[in-house]
Each structure stands twice: as C-alpha cells, then as structure tokens.
N, CA, C and O atoms as a Maestro MAE file, in Angstrom:
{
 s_m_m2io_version
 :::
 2.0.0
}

f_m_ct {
 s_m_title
 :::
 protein
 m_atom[320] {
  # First column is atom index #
  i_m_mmod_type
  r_m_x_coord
  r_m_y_coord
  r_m_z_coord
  i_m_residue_number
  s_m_chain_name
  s_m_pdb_residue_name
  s_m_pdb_atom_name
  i_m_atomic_number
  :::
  1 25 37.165 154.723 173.595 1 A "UNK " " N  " 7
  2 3 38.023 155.840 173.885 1 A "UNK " " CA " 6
  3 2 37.274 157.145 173.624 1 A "UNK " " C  " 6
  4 15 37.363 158.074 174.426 1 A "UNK " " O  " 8
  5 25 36.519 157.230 172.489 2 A "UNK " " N  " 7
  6 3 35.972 158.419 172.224 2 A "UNK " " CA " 6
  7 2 34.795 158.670 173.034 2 A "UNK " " C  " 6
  8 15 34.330 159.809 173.051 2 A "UNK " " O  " 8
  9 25 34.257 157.732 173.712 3 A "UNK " " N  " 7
  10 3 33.163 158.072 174.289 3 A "UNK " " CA " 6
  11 2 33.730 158.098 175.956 3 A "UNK " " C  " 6
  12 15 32.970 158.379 176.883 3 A "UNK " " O  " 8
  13 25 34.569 157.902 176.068 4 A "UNK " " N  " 7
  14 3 35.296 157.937 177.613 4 A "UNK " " CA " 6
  15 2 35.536 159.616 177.556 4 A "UNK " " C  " 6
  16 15 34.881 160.585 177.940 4 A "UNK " " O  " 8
  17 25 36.793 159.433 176.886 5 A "UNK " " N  " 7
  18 3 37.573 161.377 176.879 5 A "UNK " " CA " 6
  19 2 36.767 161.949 175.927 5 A "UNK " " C  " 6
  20 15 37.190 163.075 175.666 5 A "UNK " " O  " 8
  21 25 35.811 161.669 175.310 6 A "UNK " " N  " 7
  22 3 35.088 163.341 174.622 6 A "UNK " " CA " 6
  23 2 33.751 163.116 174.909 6 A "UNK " " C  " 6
  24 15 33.172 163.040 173.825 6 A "UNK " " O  " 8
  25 25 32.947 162.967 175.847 7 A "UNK " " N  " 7
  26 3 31.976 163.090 176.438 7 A "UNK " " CA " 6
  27 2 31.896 162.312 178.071 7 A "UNK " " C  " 6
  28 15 32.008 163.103 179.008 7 A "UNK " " O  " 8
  29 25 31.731 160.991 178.389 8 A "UNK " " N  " 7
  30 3 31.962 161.069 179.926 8 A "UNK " " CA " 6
  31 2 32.582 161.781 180.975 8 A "UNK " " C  " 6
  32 15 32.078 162.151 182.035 8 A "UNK " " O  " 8
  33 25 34.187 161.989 180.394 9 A "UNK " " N  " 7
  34 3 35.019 162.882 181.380 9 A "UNK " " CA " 6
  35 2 34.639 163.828 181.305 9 A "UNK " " C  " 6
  36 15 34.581 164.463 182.358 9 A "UNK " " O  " 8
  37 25 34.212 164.411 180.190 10 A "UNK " " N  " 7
  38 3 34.263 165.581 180.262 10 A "UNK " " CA " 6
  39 2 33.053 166.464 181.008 10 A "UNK " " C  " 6
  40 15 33.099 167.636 181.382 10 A "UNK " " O  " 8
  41 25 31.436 165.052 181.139 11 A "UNK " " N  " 7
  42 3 30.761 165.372 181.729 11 A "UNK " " CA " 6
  43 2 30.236 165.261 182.919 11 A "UNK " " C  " 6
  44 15 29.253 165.861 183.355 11 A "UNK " " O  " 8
  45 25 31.177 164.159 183.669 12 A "UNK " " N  " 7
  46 3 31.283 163.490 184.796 12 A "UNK " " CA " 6
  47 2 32.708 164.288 185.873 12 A "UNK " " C  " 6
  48 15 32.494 164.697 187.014 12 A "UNK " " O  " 8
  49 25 33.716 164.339 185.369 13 A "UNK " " N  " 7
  50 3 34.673 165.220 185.870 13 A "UNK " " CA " 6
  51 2 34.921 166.333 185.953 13 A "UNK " " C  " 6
  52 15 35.457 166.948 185.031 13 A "UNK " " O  " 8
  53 25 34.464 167.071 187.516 14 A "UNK " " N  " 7
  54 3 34.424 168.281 187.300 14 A "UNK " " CA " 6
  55 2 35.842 169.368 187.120 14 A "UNK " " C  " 6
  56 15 35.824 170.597 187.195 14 A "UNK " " O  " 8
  57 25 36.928 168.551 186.884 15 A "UNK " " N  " 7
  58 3 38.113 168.917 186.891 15 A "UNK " " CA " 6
  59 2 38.397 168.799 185.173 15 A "UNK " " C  " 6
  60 15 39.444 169.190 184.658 15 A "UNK " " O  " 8
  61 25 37.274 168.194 184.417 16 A "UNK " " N  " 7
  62 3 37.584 168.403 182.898 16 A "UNK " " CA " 6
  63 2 38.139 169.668 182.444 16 A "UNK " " C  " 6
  64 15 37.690 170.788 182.686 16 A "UNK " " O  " 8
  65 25 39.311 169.320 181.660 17 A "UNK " " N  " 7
  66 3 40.001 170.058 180.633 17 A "UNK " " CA " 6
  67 2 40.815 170.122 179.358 17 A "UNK " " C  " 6
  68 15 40.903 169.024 178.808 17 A "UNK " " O  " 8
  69 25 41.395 171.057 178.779 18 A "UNK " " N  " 7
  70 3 42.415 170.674 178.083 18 A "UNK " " CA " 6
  71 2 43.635 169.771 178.428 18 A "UNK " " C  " 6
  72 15 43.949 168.678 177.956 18 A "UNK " " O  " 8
  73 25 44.082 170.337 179.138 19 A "UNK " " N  " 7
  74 3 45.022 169.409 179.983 19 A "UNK " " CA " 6
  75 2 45.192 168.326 180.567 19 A "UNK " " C  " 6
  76 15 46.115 167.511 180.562 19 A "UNK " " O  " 8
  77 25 43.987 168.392 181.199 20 A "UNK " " N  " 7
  78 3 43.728 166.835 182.160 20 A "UNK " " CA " 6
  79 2 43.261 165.987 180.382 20 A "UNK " " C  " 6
  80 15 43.897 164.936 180.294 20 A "UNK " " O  " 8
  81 25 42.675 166.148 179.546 21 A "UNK " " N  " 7
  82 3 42.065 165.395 178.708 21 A "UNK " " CA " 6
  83 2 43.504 164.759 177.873 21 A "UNK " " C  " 6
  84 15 43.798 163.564 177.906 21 A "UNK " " O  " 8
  85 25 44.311 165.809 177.136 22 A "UNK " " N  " 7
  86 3 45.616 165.339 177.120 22 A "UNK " " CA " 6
  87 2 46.201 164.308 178.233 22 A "UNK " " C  " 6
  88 15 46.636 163.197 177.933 22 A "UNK " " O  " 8
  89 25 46.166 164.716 179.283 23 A "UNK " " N  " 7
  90 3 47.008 164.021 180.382 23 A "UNK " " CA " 6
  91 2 46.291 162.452 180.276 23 A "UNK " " C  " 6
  92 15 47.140 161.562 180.224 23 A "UNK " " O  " 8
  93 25 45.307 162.126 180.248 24 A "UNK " " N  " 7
  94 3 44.405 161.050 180.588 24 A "UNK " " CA " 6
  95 2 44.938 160.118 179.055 24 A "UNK " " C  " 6
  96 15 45.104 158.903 179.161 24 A "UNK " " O  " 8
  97 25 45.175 160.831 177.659 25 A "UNK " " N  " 7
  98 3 44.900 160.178 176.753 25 A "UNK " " CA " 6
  99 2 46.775 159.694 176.725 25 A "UNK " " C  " 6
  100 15 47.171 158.639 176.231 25 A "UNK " " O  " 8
  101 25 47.389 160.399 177.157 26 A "UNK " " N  " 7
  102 3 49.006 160.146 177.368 26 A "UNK " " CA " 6
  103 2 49.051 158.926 178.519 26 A "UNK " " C  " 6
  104 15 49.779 157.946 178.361 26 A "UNK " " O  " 8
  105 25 48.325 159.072 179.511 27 A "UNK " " N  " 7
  106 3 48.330 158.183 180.172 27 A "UNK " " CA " 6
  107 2 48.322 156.113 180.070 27 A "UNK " " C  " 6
  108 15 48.918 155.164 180.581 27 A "UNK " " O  " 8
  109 25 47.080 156.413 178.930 28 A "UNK " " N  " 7
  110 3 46.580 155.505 178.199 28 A "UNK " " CA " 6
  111 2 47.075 155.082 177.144 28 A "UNK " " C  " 6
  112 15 46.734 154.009 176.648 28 A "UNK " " O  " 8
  113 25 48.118 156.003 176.548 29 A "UNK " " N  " 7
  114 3 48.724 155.397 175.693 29 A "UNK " " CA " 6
  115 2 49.942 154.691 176.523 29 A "UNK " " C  " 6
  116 15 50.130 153.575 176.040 29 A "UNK " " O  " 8
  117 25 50.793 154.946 177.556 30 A "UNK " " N  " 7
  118 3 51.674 154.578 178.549 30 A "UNK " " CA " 6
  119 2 51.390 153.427 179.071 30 A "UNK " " C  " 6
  120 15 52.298 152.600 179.158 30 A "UNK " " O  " 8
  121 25 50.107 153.114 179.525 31 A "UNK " " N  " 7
  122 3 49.439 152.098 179.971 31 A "UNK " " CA " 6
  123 2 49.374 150.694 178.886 31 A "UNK " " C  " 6
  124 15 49.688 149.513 179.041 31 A "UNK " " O  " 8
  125 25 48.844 151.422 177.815 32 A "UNK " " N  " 7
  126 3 48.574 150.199 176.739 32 A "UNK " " CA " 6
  127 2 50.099 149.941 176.427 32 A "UNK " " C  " 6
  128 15 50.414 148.790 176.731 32 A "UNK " " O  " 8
  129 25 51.179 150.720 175.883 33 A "UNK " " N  " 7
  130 3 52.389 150.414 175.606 33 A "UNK " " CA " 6
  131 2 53.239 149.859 176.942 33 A "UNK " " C  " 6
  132 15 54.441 149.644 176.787 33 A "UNK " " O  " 8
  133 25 52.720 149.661 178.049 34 A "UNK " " N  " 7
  134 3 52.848 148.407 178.987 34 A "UNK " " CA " 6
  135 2 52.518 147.317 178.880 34 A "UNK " " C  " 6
  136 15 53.243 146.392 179.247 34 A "UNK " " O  " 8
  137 25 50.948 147.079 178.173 35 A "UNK " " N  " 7
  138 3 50.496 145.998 178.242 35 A "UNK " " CA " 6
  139 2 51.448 145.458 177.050 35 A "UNK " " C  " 6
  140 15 52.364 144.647 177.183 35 A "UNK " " O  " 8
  141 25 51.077 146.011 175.998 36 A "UNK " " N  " 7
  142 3 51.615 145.519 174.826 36 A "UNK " " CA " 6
  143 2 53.072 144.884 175.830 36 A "UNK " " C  " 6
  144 15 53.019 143.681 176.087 36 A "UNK " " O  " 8
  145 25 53.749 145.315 176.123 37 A "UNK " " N  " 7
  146 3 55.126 144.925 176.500 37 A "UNK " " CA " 6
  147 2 55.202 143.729 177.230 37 A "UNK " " C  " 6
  148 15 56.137 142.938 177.110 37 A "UNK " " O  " 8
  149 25 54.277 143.579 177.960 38 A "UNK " " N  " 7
  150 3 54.003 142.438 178.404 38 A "UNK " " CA " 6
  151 2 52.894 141.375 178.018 38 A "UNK " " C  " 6
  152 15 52.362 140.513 178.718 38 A "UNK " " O  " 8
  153 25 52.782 141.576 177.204 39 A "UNK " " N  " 7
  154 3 51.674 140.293 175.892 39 A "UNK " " CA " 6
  155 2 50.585 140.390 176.330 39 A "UNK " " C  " 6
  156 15 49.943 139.453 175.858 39 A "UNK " " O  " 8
  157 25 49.883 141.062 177.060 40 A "UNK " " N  " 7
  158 3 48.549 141.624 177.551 40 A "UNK " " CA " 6
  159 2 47.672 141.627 176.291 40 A "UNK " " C  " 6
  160 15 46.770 140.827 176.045 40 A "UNK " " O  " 8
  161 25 48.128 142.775 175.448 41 A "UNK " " N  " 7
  162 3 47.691 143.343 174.061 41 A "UNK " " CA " 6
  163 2 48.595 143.400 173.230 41 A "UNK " " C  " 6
  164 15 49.796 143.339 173.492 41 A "UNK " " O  " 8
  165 25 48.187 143.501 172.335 42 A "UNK " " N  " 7
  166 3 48.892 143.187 170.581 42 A "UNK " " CA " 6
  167 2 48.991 144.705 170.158 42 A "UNK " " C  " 6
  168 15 48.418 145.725 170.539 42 A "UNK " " O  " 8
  169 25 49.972 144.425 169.198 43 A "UNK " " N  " 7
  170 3 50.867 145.878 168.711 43 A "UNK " " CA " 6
  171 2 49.698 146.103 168.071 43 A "UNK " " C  " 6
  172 15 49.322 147.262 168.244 43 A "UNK " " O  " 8
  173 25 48.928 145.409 167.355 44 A "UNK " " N  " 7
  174 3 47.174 145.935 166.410 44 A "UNK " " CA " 6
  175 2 46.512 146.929 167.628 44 A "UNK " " C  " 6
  176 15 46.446 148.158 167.674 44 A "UNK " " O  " 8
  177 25 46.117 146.046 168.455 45 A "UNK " " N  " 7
  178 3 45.326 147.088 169.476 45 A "UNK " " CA " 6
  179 2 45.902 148.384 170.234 45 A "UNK " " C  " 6
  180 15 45.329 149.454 170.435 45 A "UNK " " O  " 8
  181 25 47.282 147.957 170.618 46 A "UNK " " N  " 7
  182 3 48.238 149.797 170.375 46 A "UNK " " CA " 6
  183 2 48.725 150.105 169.766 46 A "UNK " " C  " 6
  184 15 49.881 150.309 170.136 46 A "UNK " " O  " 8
  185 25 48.509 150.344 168.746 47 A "UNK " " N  " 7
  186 3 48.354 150.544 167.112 47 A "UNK " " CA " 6
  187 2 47.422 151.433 166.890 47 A "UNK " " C  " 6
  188 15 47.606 152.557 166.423 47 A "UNK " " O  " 8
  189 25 46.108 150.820 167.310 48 A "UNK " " N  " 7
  190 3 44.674 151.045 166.948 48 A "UNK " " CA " 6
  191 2 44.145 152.388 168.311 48 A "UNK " " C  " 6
  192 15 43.434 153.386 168.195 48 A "UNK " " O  " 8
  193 25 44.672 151.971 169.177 49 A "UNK " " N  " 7
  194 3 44.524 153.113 170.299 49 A "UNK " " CA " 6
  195 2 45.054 154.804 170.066 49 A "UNK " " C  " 6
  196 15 44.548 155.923 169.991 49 A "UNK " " O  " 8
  197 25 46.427 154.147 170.011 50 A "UNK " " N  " 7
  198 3 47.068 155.386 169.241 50 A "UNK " " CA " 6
  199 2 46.347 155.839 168.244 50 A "UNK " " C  " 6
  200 15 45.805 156.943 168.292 50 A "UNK " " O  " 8
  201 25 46.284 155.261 167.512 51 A "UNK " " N  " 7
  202 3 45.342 156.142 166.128 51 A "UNK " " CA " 6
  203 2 43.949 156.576 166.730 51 A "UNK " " C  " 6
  204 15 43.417 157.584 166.265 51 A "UNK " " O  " 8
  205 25 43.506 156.072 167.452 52 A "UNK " " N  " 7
  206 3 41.861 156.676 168.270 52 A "UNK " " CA " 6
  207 2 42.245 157.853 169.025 52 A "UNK " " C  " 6
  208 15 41.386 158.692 169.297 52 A "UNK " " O  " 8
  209 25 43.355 157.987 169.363 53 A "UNK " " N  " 7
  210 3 43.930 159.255 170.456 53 A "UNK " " CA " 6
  211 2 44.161 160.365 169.100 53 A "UNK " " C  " 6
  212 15 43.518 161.405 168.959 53 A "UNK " " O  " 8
  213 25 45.202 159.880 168.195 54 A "UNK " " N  " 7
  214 3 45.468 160.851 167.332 54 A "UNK " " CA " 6
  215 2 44.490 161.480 166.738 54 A "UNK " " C  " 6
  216 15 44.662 162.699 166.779 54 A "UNK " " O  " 8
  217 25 43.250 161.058 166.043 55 A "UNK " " N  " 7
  218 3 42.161 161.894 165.692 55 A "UNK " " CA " 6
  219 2 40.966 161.766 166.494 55 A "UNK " " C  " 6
  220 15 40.008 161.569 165.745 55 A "UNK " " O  " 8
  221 25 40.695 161.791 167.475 56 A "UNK " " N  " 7
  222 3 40.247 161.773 168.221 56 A "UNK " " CA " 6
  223 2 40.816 163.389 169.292 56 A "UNK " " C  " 6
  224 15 40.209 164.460 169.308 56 A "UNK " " O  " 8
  225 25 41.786 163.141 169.875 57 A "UNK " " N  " 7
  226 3 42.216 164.509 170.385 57 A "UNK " " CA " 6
  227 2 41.274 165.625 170.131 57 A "UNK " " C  " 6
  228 15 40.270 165.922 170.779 57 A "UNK " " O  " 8
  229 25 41.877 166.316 168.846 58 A "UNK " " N  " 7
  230 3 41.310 167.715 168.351 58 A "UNK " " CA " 6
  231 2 40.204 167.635 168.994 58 A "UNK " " C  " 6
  232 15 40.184 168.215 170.079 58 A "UNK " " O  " 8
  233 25 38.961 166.914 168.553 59 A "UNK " " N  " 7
  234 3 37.697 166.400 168.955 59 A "UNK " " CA " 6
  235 2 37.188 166.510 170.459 59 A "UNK " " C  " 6
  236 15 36.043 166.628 170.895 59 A "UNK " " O  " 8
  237 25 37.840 166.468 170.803 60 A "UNK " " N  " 7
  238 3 37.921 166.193 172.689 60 A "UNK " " CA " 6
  239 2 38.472 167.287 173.384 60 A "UNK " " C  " 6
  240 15 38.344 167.670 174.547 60 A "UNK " " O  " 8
  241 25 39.165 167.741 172.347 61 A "UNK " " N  " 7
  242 3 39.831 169.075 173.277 61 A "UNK " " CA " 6
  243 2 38.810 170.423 172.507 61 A "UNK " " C  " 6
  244 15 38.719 171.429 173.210 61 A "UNK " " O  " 8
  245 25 38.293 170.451 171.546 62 A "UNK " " N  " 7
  246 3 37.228 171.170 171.069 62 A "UNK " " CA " 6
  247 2 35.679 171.106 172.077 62 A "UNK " " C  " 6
  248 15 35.174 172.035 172.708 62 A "UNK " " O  " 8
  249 25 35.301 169.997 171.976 63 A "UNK " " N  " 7
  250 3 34.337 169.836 173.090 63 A "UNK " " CA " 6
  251 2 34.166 170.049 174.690 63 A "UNK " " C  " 6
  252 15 33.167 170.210 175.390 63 A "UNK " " O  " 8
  253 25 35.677 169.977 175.006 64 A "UNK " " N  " 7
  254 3 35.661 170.459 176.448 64 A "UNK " " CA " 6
  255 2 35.777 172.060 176.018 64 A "UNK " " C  " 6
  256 15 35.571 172.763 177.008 64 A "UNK " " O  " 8
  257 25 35.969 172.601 175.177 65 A "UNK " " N  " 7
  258 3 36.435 173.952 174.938 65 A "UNK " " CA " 6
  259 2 34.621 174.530 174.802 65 A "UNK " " C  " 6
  260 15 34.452 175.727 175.035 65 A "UNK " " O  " 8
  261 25 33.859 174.021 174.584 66 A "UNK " " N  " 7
  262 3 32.258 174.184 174.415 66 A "UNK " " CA " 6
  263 2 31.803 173.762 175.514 66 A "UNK " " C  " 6
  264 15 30.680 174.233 175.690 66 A "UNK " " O  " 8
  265 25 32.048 173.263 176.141 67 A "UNK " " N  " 7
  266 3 31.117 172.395 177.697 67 A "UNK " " CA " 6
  267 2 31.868 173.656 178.612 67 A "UNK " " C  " 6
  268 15 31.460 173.992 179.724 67 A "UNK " " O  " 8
  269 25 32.975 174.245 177.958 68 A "UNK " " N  " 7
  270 3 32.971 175.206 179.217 68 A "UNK " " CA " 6
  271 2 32.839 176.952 178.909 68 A "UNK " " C  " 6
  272 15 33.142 177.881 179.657 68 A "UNK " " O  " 8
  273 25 32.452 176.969 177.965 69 A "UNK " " N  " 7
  274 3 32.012 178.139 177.314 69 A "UNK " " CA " 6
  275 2 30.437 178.199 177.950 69 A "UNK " " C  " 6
  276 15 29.559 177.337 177.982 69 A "UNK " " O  " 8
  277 25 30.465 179.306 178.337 70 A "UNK " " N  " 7
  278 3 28.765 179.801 179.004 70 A "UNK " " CA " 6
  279 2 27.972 180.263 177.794 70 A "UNK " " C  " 6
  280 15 26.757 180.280 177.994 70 A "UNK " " O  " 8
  281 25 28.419 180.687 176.440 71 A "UNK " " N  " 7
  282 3 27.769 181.279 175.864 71 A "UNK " " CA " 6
  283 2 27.534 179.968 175.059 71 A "UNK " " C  " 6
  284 15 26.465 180.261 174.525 71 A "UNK " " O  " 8
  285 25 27.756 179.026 174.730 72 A "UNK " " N  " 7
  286 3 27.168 177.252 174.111 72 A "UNK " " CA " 6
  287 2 26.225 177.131 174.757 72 A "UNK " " C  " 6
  288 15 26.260 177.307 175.975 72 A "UNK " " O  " 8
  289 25 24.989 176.754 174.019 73 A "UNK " " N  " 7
  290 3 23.805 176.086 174.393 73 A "UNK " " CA " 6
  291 2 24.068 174.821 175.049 73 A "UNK " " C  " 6
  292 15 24.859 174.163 174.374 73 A "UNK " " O  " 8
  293 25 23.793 174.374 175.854 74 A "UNK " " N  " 7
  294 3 23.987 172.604 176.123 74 A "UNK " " CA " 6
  295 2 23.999 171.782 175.565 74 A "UNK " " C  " 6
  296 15 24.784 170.862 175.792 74 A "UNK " " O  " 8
  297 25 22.790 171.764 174.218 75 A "UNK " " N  " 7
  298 3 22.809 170.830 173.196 75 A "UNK " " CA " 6
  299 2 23.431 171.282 172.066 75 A "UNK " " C  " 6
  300 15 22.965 170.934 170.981 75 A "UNK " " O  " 8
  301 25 24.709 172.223 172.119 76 A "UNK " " N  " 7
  302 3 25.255 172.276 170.858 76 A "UNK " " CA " 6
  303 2 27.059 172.164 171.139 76 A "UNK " " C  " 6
  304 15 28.057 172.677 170.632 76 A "UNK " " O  " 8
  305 25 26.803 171.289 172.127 77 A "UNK " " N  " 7
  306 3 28.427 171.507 172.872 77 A "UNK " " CA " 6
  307 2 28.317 169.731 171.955 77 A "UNK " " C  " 6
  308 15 29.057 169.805 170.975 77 A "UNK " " O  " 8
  309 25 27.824 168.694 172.013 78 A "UNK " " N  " 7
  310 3 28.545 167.679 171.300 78 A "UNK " " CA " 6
  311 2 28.167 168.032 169.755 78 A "UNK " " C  " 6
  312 15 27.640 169.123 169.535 78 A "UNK " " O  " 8
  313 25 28.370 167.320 168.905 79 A "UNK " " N  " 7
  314 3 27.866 167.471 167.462 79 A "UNK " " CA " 6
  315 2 28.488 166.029 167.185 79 A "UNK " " C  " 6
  316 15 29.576 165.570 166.838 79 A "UNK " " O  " 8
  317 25 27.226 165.560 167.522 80 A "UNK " " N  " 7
  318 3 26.560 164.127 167.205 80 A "UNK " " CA " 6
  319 2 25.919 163.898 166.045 80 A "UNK " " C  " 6
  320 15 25.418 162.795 165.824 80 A "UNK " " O  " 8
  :::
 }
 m_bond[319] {
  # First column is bond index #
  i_m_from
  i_m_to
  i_m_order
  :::
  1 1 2 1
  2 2 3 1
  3 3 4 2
  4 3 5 1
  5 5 6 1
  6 6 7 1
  7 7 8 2
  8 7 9 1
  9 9 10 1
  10 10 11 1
  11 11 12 2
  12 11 13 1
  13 13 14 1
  14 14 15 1
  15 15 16 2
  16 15 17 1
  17 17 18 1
  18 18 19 1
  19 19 20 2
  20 19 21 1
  21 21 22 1
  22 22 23 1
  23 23 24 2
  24 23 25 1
  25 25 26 1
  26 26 27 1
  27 27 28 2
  28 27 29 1
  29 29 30 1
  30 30 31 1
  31 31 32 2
  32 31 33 1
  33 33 34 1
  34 34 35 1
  35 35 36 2
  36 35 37 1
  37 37 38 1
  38 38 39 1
  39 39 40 2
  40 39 41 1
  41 41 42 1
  42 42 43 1
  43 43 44 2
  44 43 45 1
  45 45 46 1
  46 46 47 1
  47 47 48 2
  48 47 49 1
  49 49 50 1
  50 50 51 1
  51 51 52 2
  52 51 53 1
  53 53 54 1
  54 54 55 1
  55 55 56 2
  56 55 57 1
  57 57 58 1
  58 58 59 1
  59 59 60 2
  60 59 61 1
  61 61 62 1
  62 62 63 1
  63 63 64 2
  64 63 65 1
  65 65 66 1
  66 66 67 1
  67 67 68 2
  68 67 69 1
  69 69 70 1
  70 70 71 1
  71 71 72 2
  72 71 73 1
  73 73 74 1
  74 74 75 1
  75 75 76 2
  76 75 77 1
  77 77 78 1
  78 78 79 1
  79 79 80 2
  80 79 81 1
  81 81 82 1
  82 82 83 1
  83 83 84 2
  84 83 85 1
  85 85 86 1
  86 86 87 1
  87 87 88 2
  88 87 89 1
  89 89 90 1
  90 90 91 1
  91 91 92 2
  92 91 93 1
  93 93 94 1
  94 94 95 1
  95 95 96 2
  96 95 97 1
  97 97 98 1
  98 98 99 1
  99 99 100 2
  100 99 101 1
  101 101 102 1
  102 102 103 1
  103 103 104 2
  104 103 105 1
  105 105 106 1
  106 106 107 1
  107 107 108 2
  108 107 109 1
  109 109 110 1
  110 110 111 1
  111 111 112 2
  112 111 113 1
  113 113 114 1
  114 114 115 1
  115 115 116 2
  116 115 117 1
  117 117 118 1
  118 118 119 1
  119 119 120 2
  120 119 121 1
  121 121 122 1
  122 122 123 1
  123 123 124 2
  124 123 125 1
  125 125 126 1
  126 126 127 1
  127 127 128 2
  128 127 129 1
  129 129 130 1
  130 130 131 1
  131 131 132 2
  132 131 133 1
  133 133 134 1
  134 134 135 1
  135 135 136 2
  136 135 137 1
  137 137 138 1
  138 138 139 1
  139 139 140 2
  140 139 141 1
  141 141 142 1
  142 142 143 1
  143 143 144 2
  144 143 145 1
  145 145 146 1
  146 146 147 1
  147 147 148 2
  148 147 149 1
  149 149 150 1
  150 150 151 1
  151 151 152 2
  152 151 153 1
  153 153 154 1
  154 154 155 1
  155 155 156 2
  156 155 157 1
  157 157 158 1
  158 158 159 1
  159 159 160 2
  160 159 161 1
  161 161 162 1
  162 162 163 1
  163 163 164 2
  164 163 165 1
  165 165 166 1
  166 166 167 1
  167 167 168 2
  168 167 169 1
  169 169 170 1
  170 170 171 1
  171 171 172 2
  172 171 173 1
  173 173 174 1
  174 174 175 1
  175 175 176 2
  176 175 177 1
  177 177 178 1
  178 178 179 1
  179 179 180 2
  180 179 181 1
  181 181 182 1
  182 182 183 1
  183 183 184 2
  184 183 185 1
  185 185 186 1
  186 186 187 1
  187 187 188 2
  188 187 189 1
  189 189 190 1
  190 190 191 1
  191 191 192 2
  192 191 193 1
  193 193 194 1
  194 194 195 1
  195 195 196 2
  196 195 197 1
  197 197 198 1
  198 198 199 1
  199 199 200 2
  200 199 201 1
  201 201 202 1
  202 202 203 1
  203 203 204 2
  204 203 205 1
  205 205 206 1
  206 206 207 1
  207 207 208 2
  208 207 209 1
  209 209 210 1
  210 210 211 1
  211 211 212 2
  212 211 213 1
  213 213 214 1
  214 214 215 1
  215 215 216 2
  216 215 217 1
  217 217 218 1
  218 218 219 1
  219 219 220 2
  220 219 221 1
  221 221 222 1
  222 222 223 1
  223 223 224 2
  224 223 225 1
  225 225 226 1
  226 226 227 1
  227 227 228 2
  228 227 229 1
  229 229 230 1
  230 230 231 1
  231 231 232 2
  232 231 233 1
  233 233 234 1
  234 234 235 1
  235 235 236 2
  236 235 237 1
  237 237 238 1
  238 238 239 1
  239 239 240 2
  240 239 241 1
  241 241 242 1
  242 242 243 1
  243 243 244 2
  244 243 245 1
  245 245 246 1
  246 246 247 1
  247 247 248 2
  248 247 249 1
  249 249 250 1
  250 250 251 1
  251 251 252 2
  252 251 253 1
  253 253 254 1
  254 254 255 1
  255 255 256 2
  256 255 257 1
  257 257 258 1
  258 258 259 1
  259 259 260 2
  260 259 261 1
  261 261 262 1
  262 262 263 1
  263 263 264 2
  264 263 265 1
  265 265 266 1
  266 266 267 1
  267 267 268 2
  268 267 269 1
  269 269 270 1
  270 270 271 1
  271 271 272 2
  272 271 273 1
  273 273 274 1
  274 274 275 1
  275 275 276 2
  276 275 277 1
  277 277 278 1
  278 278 279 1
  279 279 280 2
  280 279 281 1
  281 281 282 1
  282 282 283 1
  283 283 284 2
  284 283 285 1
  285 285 286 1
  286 286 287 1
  287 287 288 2
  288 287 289 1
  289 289 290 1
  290 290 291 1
  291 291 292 2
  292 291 293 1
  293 293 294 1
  294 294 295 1
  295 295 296 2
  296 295 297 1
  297 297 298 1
  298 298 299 1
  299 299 300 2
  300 299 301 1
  301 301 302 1
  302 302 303 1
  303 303 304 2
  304 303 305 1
  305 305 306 1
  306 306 307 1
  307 307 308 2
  308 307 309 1
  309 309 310 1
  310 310 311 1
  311 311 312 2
  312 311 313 1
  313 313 314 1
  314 314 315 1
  315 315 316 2
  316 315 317 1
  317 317 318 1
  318 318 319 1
  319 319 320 2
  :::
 }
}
C-alpha cells in the first residue's frame, strides 16, 4: 500500500493528488471491506489495511504535496 499511494501513483499518475490519493485509498478500503464480506479476506487483513491507510495517509498526502512543489529538489520529495 505504501509503496503503491506514496510513491508509484504519485509518480506514474499524472493526475496525482490530494484528492485522487484520498479517493484511491477510500476506494481500497471499500474494495477490501467487499472482499472481507465475501470470505475473499479476513477481518486481520482489513484490519491491517485500514491501519496501513490510517498512518500511512498523512505520509502520502505530504509527499504528493513535495512532488508538486517546484521549489523541492527531486531527491528531497521522498524521505527514505
């Protein structure tokens, strides 16, 4: 998850944003709380998702907030 929404999308999609990054991680939680519903996945693993979205977020929405700032160096937009 963290390497999907706080660096791929954000560097692969040129429509990356605050919004869309929210939208994508709401999505995914909708999605998994389908599966779960239908025995796909276990309440552990959307459980465990949710909690990767919850601190994870800030993180993701900070970094697209640097990948689109002109005045960020390129290599100081992740902090790896």
């Amino acid at each position: 998850m963290d390497y999907f929404l706080g660096y791929w999308f954000i560097r692969k999609a040129m429509w990356a944003s605050e919004s869309s990054i929210r939208e994508n991680a709401t999505s995914l939680k909708k999605f998994y709380t389908y599966l779960a519903e239908i025995g796909q996945v276990t309440a552990d693993e959307l459980a465990e998702l949710r909690e990767d979205i919850k601190t994870g977020l800030p993180e993701w929405i900070a970094t697209v907030r640097r990948y689109d700032n002109p005045d960020v160096d390129a290599e100081d937009v992740w902090e790896w």
